[in-house]
PyMOL Python script that loads the backbone (N, CA, C, O; Angstrom):
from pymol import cmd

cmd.read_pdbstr("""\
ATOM      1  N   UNK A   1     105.514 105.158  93.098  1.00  0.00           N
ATOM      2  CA  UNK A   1     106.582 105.493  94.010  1.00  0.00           C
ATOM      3  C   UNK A   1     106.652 104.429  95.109  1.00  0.00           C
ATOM      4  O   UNK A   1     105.674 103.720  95.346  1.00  0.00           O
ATOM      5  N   UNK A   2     107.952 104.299  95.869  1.00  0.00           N
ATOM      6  CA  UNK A   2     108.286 102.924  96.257  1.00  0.00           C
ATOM      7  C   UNK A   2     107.748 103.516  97.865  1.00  0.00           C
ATOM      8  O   UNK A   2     107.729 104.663  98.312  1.00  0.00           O
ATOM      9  N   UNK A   3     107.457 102.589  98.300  1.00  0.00           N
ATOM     10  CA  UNK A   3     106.985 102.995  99.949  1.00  0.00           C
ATOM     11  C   UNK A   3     107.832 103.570 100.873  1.00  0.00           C
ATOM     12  O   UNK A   3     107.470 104.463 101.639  1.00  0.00           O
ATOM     13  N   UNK A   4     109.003 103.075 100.836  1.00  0.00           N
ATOM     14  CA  UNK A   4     110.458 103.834 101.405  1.00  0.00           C
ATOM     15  C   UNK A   4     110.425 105.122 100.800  1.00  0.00           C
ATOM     16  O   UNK A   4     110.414 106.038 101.622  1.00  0.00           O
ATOM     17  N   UNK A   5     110.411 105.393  99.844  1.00  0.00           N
ATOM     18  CA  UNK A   5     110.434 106.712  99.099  1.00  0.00           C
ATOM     19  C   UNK A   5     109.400 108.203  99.551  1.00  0.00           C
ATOM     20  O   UNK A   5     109.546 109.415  99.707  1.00  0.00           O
ATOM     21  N   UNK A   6     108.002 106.842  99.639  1.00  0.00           N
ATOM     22  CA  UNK A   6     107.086 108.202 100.439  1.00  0.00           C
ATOM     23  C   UNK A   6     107.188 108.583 102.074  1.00  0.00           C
ATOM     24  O   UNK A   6     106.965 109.618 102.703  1.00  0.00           O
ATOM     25  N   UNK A   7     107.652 107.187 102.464  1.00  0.00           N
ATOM     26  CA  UNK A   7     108.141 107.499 104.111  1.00  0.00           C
ATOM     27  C   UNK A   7     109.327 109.020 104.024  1.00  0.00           C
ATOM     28  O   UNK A   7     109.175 110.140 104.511  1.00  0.00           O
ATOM     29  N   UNK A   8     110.238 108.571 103.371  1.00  0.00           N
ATOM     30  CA  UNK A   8     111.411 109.739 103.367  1.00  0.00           C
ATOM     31  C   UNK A   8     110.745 110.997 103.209  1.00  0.00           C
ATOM     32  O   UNK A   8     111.028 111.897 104.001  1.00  0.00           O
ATOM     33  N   UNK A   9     109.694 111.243 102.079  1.00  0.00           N
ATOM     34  CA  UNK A   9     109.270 112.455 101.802  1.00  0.00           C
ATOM     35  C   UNK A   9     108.692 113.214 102.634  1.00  0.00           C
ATOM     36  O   UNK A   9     108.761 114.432 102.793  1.00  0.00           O
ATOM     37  N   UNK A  10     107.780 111.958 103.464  1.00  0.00           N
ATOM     38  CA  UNK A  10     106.849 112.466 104.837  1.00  0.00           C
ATOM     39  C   UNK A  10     107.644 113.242 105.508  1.00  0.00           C
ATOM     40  O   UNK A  10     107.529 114.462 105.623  1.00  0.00           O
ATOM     41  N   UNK A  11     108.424 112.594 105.942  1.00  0.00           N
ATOM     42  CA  UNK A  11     109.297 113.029 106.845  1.00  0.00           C
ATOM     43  C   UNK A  11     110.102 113.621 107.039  1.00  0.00           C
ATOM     44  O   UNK A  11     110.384 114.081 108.146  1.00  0.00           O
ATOM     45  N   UNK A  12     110.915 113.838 105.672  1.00  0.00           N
ATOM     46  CA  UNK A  12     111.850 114.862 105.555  1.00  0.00           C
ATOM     47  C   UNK A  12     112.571 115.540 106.915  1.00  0.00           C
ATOM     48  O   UNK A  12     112.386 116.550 107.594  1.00  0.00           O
ATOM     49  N   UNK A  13     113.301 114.644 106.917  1.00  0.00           N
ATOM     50  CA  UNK A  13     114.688 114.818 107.675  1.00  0.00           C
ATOM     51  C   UNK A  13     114.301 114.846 109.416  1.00  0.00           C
ATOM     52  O   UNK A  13     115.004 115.509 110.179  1.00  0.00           O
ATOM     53  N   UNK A  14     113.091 114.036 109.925  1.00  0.00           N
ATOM     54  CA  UNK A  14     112.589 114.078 110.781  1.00  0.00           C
ATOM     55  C   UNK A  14     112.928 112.689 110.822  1.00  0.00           C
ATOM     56  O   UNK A  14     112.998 112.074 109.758  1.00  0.00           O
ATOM     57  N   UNK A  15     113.250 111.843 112.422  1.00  0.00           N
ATOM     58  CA  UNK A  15     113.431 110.498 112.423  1.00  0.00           C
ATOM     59  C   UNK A  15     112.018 110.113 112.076  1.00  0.00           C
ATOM     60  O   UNK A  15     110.968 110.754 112.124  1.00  0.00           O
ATOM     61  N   UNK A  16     112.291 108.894 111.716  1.00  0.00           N
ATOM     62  CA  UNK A  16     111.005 107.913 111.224  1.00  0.00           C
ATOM     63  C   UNK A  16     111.041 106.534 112.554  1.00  0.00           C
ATOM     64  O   UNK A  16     112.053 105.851 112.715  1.00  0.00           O
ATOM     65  N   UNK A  17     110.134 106.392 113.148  1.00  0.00           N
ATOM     66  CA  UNK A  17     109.934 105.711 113.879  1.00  0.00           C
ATOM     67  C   UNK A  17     110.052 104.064 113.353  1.00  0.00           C
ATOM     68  O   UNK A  17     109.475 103.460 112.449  1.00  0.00           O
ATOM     69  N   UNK A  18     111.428 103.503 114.708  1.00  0.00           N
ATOM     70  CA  UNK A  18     111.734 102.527 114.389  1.00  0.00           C
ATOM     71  C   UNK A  18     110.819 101.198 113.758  1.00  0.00           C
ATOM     72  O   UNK A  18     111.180 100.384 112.908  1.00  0.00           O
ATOM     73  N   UNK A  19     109.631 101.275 114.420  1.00  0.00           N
ATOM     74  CA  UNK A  19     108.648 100.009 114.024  1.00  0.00           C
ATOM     75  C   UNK A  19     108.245  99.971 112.561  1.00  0.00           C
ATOM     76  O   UNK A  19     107.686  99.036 111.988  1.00  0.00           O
ATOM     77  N   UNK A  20     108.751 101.559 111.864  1.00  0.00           N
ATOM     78  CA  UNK A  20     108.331 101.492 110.208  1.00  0.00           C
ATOM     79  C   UNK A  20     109.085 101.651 109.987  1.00  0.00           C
ATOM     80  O   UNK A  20     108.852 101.906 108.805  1.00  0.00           O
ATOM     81  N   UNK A  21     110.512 101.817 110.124  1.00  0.00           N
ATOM     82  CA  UNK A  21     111.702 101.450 109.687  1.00  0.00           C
ATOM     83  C   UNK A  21     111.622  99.745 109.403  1.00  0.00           C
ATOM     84  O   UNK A  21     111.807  99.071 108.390  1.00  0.00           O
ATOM     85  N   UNK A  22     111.303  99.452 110.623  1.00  0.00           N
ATOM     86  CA  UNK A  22     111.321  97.216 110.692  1.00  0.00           C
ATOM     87  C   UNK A  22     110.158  96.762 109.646  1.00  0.00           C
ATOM     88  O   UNK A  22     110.237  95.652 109.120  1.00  0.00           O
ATOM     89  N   UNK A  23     109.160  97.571 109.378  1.00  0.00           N
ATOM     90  CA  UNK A  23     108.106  96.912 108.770  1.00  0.00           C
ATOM     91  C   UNK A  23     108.773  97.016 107.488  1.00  0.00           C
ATOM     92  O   UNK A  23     109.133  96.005 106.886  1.00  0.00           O
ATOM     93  N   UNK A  24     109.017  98.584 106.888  1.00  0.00           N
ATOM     94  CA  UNK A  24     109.526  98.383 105.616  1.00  0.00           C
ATOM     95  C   UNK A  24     110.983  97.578 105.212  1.00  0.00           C
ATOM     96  O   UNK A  24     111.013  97.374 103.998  1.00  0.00           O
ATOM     97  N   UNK A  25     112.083  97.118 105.853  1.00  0.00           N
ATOM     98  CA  UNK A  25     112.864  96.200 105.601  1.00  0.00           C
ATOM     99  C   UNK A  25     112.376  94.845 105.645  1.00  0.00           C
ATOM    100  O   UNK A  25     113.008  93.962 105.065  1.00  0.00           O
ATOM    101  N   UNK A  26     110.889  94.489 106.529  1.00  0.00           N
ATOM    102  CA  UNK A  26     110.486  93.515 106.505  1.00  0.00           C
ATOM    103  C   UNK A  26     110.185  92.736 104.876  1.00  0.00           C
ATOM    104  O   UNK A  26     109.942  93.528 103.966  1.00  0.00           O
ATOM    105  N   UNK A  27     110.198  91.488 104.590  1.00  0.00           N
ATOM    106  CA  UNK A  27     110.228  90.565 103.556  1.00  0.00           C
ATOM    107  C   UNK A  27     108.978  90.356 103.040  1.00  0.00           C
ATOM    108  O   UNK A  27     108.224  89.822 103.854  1.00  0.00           O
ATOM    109  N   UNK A  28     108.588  90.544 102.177  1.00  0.00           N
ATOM    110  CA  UNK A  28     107.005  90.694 101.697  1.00  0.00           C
ATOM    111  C   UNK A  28     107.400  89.398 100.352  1.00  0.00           C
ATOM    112  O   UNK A  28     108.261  89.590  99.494  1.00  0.00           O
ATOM    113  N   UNK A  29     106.569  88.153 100.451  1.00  0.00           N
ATOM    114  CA  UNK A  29     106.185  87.535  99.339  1.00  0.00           C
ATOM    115  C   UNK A  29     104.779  87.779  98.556  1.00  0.00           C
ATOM    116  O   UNK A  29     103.608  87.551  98.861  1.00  0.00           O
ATOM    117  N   UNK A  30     105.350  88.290  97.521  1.00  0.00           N
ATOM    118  CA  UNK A  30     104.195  88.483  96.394  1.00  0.00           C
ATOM    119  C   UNK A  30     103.922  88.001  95.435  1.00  0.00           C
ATOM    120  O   UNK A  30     104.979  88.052  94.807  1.00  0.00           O
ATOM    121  N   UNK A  31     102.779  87.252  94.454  1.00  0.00           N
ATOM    122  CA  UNK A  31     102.875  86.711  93.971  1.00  0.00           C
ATOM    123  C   UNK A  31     103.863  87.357  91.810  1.00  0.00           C
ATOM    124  O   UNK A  31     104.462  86.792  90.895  1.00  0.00           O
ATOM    125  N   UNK A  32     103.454  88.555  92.100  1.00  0.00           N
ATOM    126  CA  UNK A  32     103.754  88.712  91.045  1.00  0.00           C
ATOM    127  C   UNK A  32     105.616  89.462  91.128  1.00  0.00           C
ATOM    128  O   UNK A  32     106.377  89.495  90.161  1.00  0.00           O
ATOM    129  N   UNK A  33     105.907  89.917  92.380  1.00  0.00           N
ATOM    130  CA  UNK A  33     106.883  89.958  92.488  1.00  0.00           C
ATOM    131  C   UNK A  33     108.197  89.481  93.177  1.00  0.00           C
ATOM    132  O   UNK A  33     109.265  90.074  93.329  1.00  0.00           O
ATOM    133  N   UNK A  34     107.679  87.847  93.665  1.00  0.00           N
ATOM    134  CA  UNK A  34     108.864  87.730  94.144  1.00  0.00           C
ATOM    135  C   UNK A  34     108.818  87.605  96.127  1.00  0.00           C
ATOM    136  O   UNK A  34     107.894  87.602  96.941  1.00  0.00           O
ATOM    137  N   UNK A  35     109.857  87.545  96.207  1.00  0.00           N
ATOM    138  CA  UNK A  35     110.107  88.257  97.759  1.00  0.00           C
ATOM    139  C   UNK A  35     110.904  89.489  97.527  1.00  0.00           C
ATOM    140  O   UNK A  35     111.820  89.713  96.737  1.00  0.00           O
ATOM    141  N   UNK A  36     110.236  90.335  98.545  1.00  0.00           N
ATOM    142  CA  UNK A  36     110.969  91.740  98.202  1.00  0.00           C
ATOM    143  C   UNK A  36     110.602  92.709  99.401  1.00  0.00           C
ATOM    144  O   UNK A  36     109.613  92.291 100.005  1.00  0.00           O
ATOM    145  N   UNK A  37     110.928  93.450  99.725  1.00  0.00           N
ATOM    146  CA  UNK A  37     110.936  94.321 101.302  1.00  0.00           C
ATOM    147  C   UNK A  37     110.147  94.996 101.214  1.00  0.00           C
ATOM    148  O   UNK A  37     110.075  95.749 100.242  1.00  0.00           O
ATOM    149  N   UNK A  38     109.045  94.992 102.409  1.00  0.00           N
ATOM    150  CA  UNK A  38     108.257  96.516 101.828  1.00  0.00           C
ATOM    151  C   UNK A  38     108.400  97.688 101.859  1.00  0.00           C
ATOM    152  O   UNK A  38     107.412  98.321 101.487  1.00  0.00           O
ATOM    153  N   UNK A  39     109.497  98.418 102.248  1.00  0.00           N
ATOM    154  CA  UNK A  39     110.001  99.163 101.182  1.00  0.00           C
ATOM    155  C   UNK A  39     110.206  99.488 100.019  1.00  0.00           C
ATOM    156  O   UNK A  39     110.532 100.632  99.701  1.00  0.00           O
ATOM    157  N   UNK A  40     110.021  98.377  99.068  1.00  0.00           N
ATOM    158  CA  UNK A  40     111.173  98.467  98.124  1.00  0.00           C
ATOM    159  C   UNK A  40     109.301  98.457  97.564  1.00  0.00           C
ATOM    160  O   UNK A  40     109.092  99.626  97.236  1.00  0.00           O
ATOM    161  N   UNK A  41     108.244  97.800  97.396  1.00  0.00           N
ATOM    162  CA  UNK A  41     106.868  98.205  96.712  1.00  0.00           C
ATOM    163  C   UNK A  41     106.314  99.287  96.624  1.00  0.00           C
ATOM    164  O   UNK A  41     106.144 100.204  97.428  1.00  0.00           O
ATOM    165  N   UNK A  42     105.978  99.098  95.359  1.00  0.00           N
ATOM    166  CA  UNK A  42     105.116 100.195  95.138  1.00  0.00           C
ATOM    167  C   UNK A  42     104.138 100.233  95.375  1.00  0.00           C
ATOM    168  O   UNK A  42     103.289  99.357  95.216  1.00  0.00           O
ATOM    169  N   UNK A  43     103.972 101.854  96.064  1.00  0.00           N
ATOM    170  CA  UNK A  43     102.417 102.211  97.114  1.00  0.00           C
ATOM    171  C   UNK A  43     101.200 101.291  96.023  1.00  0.00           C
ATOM    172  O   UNK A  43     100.699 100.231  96.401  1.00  0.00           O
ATOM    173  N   UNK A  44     100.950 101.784  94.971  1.00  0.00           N
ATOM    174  CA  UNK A  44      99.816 101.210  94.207  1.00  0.00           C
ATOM    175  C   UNK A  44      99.531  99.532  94.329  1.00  0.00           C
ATOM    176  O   UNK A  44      98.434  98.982  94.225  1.00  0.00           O
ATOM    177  N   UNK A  45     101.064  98.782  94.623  1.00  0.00           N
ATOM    178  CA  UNK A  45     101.274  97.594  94.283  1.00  0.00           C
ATOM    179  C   UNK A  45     100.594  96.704  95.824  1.00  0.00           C
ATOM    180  O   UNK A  45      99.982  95.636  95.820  1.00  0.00           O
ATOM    181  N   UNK A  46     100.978  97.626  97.125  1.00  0.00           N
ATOM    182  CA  UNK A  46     100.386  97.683  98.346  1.00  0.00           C
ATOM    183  C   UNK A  46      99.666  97.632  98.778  1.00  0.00           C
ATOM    184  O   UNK A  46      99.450  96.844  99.698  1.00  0.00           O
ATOM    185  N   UNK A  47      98.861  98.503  98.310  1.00  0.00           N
ATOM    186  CA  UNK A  47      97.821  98.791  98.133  1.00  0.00           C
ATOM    187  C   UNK A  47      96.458  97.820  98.024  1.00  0.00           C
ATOM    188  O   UNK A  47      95.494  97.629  98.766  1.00  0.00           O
ATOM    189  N   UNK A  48      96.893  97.279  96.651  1.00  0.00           N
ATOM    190  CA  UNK A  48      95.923  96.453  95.852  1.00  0.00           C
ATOM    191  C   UNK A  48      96.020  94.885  96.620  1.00  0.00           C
ATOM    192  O   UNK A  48      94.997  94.273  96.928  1.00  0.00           O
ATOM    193  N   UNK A  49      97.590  94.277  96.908  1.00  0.00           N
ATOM    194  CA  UNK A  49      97.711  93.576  98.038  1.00  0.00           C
ATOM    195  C   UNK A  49      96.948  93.485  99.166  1.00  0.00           C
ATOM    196  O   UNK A  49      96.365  92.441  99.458  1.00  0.00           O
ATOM    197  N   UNK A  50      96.888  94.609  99.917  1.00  0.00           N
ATOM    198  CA  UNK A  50      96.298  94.837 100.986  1.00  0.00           C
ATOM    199  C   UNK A  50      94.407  94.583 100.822  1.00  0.00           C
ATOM    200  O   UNK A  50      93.725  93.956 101.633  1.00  0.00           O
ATOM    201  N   UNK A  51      94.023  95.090  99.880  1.00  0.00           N
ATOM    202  CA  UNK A  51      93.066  95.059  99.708  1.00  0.00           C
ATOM    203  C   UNK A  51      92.449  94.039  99.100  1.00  0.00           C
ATOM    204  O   UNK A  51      91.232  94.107  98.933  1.00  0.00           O
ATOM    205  N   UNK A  52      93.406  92.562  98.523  1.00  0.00           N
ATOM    206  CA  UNK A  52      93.285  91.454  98.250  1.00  0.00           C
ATOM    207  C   UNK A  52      93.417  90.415  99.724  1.00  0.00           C
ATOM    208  O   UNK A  52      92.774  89.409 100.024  1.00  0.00           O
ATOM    209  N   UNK A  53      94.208  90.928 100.246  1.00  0.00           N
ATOM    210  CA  UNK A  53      94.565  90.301 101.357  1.00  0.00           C
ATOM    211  C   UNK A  53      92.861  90.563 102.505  1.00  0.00           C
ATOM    212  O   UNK A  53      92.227  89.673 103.071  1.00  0.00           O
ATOM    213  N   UNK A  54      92.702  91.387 102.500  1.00  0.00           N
ATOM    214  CA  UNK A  54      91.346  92.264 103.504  1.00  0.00           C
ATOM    215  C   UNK A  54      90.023  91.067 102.928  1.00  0.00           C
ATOM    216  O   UNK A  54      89.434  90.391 103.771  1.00  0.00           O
ATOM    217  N   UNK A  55      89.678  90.936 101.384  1.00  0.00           N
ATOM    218  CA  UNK A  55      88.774  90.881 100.545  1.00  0.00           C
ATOM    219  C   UNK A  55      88.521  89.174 101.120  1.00  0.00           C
ATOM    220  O   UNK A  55      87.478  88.671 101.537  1.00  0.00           O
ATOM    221  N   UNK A  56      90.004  88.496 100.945  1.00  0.00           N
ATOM    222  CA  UNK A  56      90.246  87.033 101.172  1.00  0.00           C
ATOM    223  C   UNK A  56      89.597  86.685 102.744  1.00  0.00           C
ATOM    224  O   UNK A  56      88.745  85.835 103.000  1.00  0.00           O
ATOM    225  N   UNK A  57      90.224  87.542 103.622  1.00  0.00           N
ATOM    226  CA  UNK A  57      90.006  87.556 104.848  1.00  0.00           C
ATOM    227  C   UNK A  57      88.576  87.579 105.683  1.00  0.00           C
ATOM    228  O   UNK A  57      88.223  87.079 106.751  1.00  0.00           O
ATOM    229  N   UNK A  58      87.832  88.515 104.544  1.00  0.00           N
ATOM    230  CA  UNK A  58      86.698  88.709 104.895  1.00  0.00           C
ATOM    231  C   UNK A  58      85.749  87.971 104.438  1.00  0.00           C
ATOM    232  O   UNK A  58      84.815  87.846 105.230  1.00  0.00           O
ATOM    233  N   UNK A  59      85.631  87.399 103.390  1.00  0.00           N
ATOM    234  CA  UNK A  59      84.874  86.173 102.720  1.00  0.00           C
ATOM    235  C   UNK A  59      85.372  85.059 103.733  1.00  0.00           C
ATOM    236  O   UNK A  59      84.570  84.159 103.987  1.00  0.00           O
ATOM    237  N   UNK A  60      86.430  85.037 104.243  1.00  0.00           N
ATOM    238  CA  UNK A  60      87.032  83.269 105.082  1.00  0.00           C
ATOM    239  C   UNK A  60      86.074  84.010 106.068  1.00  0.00           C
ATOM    240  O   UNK A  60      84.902  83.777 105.771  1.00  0.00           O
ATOM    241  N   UNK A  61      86.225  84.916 107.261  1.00  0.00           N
ATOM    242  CA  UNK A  61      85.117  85.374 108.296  1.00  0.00           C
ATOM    243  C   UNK A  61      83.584  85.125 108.192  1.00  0.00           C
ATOM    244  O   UNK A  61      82.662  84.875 108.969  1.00  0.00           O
ATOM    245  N   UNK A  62      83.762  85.322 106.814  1.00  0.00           N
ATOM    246  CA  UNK A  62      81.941  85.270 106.241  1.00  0.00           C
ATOM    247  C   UNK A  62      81.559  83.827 106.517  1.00  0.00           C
ATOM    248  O   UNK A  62      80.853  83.355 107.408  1.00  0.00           O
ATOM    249  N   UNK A  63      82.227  83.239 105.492  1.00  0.00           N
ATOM    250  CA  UNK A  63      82.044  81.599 105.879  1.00  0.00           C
ATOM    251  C   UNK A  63      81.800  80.877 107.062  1.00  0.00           C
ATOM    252  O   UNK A  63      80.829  80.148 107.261  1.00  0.00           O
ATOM    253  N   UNK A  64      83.404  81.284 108.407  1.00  0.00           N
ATOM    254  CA  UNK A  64      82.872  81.237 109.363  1.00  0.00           C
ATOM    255  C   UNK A  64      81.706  81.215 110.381  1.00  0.00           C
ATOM    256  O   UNK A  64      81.273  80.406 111.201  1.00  0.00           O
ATOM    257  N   UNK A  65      81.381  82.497 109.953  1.00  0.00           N
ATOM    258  CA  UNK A  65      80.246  83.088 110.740  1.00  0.00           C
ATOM    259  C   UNK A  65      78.794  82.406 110.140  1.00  0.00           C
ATOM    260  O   UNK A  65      77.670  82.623 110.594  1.00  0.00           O
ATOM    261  N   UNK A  66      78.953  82.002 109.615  1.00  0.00           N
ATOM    262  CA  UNK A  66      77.515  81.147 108.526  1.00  0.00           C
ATOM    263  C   UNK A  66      77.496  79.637 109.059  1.00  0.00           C
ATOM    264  O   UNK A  66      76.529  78.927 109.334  1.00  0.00           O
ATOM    265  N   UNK A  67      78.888  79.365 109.120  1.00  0.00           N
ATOM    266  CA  UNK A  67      79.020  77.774 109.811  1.00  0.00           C
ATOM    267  C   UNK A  67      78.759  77.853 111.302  1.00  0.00           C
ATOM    268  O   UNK A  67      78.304  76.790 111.726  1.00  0.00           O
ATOM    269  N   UNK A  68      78.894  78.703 112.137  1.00  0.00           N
ATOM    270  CA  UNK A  68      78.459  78.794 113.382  1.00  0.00           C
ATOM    271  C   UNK A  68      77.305  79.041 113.260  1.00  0.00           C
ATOM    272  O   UNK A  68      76.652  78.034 113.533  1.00  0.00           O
ATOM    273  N   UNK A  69      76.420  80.232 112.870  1.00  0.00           N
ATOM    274  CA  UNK A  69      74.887  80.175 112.990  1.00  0.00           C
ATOM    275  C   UNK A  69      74.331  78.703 112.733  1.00  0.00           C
ATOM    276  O   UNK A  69      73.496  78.154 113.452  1.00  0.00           O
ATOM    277  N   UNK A  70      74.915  78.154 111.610  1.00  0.00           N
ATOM    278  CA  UNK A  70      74.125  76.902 110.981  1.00  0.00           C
ATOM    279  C   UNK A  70      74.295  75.998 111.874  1.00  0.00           C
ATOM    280  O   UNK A  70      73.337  75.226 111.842  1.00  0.00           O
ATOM    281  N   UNK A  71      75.280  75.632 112.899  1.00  0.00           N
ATOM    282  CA  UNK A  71      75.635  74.985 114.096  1.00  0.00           C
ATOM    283  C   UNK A  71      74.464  75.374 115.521  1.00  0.00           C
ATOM    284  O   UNK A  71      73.955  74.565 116.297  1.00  0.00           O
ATOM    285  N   UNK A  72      74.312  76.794 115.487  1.00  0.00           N
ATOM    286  CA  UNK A  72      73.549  76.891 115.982  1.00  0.00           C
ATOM    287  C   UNK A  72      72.094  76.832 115.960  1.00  0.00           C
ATOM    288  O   UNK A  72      71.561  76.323 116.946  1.00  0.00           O
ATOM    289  N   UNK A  73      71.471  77.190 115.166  1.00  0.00           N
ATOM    290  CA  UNK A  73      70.698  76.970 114.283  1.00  0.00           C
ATOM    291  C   UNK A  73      69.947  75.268 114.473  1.00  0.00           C
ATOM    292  O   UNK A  73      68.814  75.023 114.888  1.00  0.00           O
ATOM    293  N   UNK A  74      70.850  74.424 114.083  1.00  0.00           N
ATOM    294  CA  UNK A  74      70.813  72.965 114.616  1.00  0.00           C
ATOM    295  C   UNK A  74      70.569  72.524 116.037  1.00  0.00           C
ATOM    296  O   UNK A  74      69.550  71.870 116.255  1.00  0.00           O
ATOM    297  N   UNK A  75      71.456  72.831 117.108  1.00  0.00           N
ATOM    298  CA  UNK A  75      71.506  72.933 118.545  1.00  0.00           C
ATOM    299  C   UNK A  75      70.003  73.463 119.143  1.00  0.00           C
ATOM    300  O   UNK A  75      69.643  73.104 120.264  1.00  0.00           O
ATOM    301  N   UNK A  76      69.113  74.395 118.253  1.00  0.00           N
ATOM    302  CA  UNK A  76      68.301  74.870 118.767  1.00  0.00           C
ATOM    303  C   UNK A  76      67.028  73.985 118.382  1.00  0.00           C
ATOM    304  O   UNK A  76      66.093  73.795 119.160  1.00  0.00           O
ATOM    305  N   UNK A  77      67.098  73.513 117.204  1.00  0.00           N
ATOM    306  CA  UNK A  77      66.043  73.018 116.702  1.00  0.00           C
ATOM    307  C   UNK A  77      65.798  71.715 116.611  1.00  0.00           C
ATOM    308  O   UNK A  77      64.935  71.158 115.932  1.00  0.00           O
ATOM    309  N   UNK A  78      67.010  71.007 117.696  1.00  0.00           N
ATOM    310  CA  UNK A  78      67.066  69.652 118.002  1.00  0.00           C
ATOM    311  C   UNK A  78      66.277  69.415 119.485  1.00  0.00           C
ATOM    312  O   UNK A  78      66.196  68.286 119.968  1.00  0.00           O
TER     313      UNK A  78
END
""", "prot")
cmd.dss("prot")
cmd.show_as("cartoon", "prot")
cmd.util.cbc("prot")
cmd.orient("prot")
């Protein structure tokens, strides 16, 4: 089911707050689909995005944080 679709259901006939109104018309590039609104994705498809997106994010942090100790690490033992 498309993300617009479960917003409506939530809510049922209750306004939906403008900032998720803007997010879901917002333009989402994906690789397997295109550019397309997030609205218009499917929760599952979102989902798995999101949690690719988190996974990427957190391994680049990891790295980070390994190159600073090792910086430090150096600084101390010089």
């Amino acid at each position: 089911m498309k993300l617009k679709q479960l917003i409506n259901l939530l809510y049922d006939n209750k306004t939906i707050p403008c900032d998720v109104i803007d997010f879901l018309n917002k333009e989402y590039e994906s690789e397997s689909l295109g550019h397309v609104n997030y609205g218009d994705i499917d929760l599952i498809h979102y989902i798995r995005s999101n949690l690719k997106y988190f996974k990427h994010n957190g391994v680049r942090q990891s790295m980070i944080n390994k190159k600073k100790l090792k910086e430090i690490e150096n600084i101390i033992n010089k």
